[in-house]
Backbone as a ProteinNet text record, in pm:
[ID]
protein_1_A
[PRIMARY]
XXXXXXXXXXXXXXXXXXXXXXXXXXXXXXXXXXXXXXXXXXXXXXXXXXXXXXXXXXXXXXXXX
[TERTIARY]
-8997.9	-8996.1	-8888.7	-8782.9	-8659.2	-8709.6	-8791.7	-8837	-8965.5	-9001.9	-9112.3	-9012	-8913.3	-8879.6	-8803.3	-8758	-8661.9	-8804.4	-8903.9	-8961.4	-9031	-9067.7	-9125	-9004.8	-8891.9	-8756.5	-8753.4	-8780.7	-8751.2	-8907.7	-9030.9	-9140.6	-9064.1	-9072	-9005.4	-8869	-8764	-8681.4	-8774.7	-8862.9	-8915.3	-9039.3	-9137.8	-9182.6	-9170.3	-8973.6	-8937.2	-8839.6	-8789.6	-8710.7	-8795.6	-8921.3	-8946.9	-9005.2	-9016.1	-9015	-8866	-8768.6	-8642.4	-8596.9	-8584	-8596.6	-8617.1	-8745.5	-8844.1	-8911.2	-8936.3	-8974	-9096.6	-9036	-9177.5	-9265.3	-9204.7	-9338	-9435.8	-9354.3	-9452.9	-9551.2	-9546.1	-9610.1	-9748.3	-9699.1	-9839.2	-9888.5	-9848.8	-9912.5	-9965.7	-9932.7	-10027.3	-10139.8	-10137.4	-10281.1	-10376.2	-10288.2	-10408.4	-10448.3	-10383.9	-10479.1	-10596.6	-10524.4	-10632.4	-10775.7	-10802	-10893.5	-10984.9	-10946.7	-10988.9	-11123	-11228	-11334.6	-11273.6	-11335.5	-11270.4	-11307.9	-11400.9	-11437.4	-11357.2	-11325.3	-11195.8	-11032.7	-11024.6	-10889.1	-10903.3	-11059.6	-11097.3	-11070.6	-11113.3	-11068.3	-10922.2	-10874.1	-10748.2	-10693.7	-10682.9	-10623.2	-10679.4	-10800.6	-10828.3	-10760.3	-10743.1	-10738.7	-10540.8	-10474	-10359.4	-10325.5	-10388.6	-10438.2	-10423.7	-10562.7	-10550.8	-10454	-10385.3	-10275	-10136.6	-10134.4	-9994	-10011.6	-10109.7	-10138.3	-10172.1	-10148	-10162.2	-10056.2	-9967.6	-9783.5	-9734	-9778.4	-9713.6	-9754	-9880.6	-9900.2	-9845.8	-9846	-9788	-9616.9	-9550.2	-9451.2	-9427.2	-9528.5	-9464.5	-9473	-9625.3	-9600.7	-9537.1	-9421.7	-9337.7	-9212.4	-9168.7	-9070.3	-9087.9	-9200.3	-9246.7	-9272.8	-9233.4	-9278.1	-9160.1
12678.5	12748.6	12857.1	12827	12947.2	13083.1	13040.8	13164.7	13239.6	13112.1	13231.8	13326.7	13278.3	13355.5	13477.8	13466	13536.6	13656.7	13607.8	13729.4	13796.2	13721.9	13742.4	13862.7	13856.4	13939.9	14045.9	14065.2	14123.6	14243.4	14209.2	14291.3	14319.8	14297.1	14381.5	14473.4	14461.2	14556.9	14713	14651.7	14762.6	14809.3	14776.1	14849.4	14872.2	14824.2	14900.1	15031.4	15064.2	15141.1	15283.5	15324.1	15438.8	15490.6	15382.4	15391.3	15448.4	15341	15387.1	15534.1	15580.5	15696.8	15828.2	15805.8	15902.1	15914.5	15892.4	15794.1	15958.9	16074.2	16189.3	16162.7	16159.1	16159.4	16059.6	15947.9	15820.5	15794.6	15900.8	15949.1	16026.9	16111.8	16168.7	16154.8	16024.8	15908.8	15845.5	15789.7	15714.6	15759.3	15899.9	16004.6	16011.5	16010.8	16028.2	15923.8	15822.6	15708.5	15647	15674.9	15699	15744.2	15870.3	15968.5	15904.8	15792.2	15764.5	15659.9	15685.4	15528.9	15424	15271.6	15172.3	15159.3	15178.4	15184.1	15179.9	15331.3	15343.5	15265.4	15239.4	15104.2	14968.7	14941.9	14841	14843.3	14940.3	14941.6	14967.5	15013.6	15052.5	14897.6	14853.3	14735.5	14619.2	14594.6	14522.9	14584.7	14672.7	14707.2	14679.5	14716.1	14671.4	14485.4	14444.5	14298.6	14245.8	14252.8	14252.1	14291.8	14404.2	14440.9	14389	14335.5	14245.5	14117.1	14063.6	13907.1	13932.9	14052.4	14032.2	14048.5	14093.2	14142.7	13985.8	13921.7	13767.3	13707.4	13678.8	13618.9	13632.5	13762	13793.1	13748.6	13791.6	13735.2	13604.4	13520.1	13373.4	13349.1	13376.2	13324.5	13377.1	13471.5	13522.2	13451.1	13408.8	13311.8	13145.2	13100.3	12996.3	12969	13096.5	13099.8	13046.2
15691	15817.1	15818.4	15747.4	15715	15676.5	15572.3	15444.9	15594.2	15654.3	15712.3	15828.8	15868.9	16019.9	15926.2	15836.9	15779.5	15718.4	15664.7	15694.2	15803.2	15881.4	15988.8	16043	16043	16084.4	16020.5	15925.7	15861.5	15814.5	15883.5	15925.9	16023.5	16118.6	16248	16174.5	16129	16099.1	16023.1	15962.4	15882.3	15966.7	16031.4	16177.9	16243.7	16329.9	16455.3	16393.9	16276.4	16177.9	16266.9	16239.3	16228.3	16414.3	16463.1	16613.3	16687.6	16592.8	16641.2	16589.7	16465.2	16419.8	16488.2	16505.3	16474.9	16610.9	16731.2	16831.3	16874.4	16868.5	16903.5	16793.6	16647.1	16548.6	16573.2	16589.7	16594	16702	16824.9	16898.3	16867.2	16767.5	16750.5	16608.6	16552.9	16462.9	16542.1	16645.2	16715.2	16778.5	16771.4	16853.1	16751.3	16621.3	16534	16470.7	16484.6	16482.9	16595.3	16687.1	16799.1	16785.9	16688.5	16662	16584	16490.1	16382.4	16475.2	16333	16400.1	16365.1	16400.7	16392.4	16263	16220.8	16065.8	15986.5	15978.1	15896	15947.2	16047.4	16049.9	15991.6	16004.9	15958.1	15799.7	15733.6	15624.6	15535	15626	15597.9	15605.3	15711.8	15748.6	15626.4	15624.9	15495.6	15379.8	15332.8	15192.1	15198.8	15288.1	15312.2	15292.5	15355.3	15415.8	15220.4	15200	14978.9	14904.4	14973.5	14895.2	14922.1	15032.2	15037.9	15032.4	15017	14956.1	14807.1	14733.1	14580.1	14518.9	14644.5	14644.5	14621.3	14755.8	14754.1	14613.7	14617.7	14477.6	14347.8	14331.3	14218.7	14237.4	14335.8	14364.4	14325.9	14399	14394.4	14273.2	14164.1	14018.4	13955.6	13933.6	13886.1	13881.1	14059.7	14053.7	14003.4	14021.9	13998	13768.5	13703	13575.8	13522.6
[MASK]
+++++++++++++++++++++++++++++++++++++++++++++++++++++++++++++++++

């Protein structure tokens, strides 16, 4: 439960980073995501989704070798 809050914390440091930053850009990142069909979020979001569970994996059998 440690390892999860500690990342769970640590997504939020690295998605509120560019809100805090940046706070007009991320404004009209958010318009143009807006624009987009759901289609393409859908895919985006999956192909993200595969790509950070092949991050973990590879991760864990690395430490686990």
């Amino acid at each position: 439960m440690e390892l999860f809050l500690c990342v769970m914390g640590m997504v939020m440091i690295v998605e509120g980073l560019p809100y805090f930053a940046f706070p007009e850009k991320m404004k009209s990142v958010m318009a143009v995501v807006q624009s987009q069909p759901d289609v393409a979020l859908r895919v985006f979001g999956g192909v993200l989704t595969l790509l950070g569970l092949t991050i973990v994996y590879l991760a864990r059998s690395a430490l686990n070798s």
